[in-house]
Each structure stands twice: as C-alpha cells, then as structure tokens.
N, C-alpha and C positions, 0 to 999 in steps of 0.2 A: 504494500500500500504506500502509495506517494502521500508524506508528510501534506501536502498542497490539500487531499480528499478528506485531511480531518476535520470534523466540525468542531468547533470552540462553543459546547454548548453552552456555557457561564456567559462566553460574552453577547453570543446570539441572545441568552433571555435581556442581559443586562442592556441592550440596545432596544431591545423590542419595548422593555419594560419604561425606558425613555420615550419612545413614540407613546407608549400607551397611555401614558403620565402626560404628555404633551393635549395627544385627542381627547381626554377626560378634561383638560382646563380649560379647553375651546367650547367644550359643552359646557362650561359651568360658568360663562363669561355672564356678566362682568364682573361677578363676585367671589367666583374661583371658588376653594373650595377645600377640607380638610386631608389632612395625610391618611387620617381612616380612611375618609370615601374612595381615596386613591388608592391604596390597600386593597378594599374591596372589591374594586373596581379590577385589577391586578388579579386577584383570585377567581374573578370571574370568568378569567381569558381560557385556559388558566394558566398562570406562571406562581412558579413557587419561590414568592420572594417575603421579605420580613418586611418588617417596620425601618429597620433599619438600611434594608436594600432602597426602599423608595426614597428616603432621606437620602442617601448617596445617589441615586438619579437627579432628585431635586436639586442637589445640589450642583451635580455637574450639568444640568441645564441652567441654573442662577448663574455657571461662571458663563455661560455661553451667550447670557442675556435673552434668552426664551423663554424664564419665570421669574415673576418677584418671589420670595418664600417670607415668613413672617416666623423667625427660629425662635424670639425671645416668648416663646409662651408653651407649657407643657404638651400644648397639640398642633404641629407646623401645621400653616395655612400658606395656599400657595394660591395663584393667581399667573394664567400665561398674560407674555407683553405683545405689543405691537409684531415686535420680530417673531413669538414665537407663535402669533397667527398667520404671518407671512411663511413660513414653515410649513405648517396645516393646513392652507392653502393652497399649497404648489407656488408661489407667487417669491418664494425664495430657495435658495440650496439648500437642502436635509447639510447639518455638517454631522464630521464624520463622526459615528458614534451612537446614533442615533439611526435605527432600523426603519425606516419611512419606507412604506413599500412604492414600489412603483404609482404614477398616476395612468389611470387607465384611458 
C-alpha cells in the first residue's frame, strides 16, 4: 500500500467537524449560538468528537477570522462573521483545513 492511499481519519473528522461548526453558525445567524448546540449538532452527523474537540475547531476558525467565540463564560458562544458566511456561500476560498465539500 502507497503511504499517499492512507486516510488521516482524525484529520478528515477534524476538518469536516470545522465545516460543520461553520454550516451550524450560518443557520443560527445573527445570534449564533452555544458550544452545546454545536456538540449536538456534531453528534448528529455523526462525528465522534468532545466538548473539547469543538473548542479547538472554534478556535482555529477564530484564528482564521470565520467566528467570533465568547471564551470568558463557562459555556463558549460563538457567532460566524462576514468572512465566515463568504465561506458558506461559495462566494470565498474554503482555506485549508476546513473540509467544505464541493459546490455543486
């Protein structure tokens, strides 16, 4: 087997799990929405990630400027930005990292 045919299943969810977190705060505009519902939302798909996996999604879309997050409070609330509906749109580049599927 050629190294090139393995799948990276961790990073495949962990990218998917950033689209999914993404398409979840575009439904929840303009008031966004809590890390539970993103959680839940997440286990719906289903992908098997923690509280603490969607905090580290959140967060590397916050560096990327595709969500505000609100950390100073015991239940993060996030909210997508301008760019990160340009994103969800098609109307800008998926950057890398972030599993955007094709638009059709």
């Amino acid at each position: 087997m050629i190294s090139q045919d393995v799948v990276d299943v961790a990073r495949a969810e962990r990218e998917t799990l950033r689209w999914i977190i993404l398409s979840a705060l575009w439904y929840a505009r303009p008031y966004g929405t809590s890390e539970h519902v993103l959680l839940r939302t997440a286990h719906d798909i289903p992908l098997r990630v923690t509280s603490d996996m969607v905090r580290n999604a959140l967060h590397y879309l916050k560096g990327r400027g595709l969500v505000a997050v609100s950390e100073n409070q015991p239940m993060w609330h996030a909210e997508i930005t301008a760019e990160g509906e340009d994103v969800v749109d098609y109307r800008a580049d998926a950057p890398a990292g972030v599993a955007r599927p094709p638009k059709w």
